[in-house]
C-alpha positions as CSV (number, residue, x, y, z in Angstrom):
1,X,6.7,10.1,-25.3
2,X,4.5,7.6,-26.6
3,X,3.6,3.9,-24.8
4,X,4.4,1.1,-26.7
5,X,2.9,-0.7,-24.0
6,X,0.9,0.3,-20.5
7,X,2.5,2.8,-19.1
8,X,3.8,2.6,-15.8
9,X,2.3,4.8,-13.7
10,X,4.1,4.0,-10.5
11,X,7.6,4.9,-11.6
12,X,5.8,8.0,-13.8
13,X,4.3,9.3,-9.9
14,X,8.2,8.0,-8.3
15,X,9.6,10.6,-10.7
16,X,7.3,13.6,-10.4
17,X,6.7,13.3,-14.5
18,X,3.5,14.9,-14.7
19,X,3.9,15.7,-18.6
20,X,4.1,12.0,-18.4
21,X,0.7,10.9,-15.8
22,X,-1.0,13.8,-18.3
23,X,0.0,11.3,-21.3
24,X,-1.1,8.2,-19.6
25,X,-4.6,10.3,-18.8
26,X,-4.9,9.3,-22.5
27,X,-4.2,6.0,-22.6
28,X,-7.1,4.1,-24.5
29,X,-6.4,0.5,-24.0
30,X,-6.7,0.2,-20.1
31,X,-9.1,2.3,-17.9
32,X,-7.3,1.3,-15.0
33,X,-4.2,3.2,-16.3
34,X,-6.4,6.4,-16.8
35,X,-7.8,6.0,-13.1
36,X,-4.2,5.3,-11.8
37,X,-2.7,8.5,-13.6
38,X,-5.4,10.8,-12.3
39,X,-5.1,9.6,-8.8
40,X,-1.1,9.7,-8.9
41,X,-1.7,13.6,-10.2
42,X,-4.1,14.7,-7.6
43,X,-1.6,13.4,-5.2
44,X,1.5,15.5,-6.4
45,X,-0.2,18.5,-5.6
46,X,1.9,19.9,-8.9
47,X,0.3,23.3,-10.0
48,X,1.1,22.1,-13.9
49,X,-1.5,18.8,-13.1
50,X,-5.0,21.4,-12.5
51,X,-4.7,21.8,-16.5
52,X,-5.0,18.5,-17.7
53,X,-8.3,18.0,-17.4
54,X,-8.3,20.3,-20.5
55,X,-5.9,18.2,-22.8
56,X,-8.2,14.5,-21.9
57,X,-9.5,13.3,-25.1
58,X,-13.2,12.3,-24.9
C-alpha cells in the first residue's frame, strides 16, 4: 500500500489494519498523521502493533 495522498487514519483504526496504521507511522508529509497512527495503534491493543516501533524510519 502506498498513500498517494494522507492516509486516513480513521477508517485504517475502523478496520483494525494495523499493517496499514504501521505504514502511515511513516508518513513524511504530515506529523499529525504519524501522531494519529500511533495513537489509533496503542488503542487496538493488537499484539502485531508492539513491533512497529522497530520498522519507524528516523
Amino acid at each position: 500500500m502506498s498513500f498517494l495522498s494522507s492516509p486516513n487514519v480513521q477508517k485504517l483504526k475502523e478496520d483494525r489494519d494495523v499493517p496499514g496504521l504501521i505504514k502511515a507511522l511513516n508518513y513524511p508529509l504530515k506529523s499529525q498523521v504519524r501522531i494519529a497512527a500511533a495513537e489509533a495503534l496503542g488503542s487496538l491493543a493488537d499484539p502485531r502493533s508492539e513491533t512497529a516501533g522497530g520498522s519507524i524510519k528516523r
